[in-house]
C-alpha positions as CSV (number, residue, x, y, z in Angstrom):
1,X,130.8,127.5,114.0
2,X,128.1,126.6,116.7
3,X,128.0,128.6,120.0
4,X,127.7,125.9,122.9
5,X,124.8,128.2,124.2
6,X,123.0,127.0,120.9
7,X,120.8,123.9,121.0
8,X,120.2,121.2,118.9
9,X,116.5,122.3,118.4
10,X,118.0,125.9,117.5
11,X,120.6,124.3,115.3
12,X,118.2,121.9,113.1
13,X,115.7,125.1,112.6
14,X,118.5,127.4,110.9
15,X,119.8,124.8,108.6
16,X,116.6,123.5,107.7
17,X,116.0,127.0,106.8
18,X,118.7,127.6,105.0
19,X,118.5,124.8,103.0
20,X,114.9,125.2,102.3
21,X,115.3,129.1,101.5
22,X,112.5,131.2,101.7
23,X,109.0,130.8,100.6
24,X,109.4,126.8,100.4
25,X,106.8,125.8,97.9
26,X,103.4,123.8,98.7
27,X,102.9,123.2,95.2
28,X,104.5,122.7,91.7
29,X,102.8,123.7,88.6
30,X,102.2,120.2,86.2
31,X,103.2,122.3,83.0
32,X,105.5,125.5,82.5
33,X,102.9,127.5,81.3
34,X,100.0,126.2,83.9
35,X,97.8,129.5,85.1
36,X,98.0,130.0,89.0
37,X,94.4,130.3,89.6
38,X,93.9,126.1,88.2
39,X,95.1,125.6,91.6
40,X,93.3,122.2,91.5
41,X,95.5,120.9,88.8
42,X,98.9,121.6,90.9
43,X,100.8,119.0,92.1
44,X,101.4,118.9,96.1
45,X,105.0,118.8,97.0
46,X,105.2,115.8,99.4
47,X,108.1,116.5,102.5
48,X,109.5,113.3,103.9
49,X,110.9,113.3,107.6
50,X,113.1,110.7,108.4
51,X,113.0,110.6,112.5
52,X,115.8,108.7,114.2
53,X,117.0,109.7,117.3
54,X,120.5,108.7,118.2
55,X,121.9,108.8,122.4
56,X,123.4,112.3,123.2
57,X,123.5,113.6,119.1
58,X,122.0,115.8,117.6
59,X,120.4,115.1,114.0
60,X,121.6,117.9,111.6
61,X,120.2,118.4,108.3
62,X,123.2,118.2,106.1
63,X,121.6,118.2,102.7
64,X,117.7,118.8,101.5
65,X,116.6,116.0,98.4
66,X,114.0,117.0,95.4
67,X,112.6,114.5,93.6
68,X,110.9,115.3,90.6
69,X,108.6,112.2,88.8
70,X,107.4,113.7,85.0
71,X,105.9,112.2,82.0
72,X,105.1,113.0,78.2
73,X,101.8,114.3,78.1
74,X,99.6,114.7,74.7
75,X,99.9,113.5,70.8
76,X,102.9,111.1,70.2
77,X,104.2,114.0,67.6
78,X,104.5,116.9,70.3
79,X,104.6,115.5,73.9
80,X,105.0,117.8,76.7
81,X,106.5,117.2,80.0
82,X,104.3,117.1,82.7
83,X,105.1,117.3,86.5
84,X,103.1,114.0,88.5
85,X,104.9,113.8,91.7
86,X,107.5,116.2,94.0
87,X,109.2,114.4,96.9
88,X,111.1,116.4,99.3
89,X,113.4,115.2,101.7
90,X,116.1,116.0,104.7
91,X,119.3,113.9,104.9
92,X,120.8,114.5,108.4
93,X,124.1,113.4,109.6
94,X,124.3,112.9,113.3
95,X,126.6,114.9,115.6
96,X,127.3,114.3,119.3
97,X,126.1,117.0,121.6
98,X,128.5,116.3,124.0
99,X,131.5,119.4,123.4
100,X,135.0,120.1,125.0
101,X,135.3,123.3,124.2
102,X,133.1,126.5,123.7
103,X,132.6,125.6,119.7
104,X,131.6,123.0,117.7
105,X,132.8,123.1,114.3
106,X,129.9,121.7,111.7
């Protein structure tokens, strides 16, 4: 439940949050056993925001997307996955801002 007291702004920031959990990474290593100091060979984690802006609603992240793009890397007889590309994403659902009562229900 959503105090009335609590804005949209407020709102967006916790779930986001929540669905990013802490420590939300920059970076993805291209192999499982890649050494943290080849930070050059990492792959950047791209986030996507999707702005839209409906009348009197508020835009709550309702879900958070990862998109992983890999390939087989090395000899034909023992390829290894390799990490090329990380998308990240928000899907928000709109709600109206506009309550009756003291709660809102999300």
């Amino acid at each position: 439940r959503l105090p009335k007291a609590m804005t949209c702004q407020l709102a967006v920031r916790r779930v986001k949050s929540l669905l990013q959990g802490q420590g939300f990474p920059d970076y993805v290593a291209p192999f499982g056993n890649s050494q943290a100091q080849d930070v050059l060979d990492w792959v950047p984690v791209h986030f996507i925001t999707q702005a839209s802006h409906v009348k009197d609603s508020c835009q709550l992240p309702v879900a958070l997307v990862i998109e992983v793009k890999w390939t087989k890397y090395g000899s034909l007889l023992n390829p290894q996955a390799k990490v090329v590309n990380v998308a990240a994403s928000l899907l928000s659902s709109s709600f109206p801002e506009t309550n009756s009562g003291s709660e809102r229900t999300v």
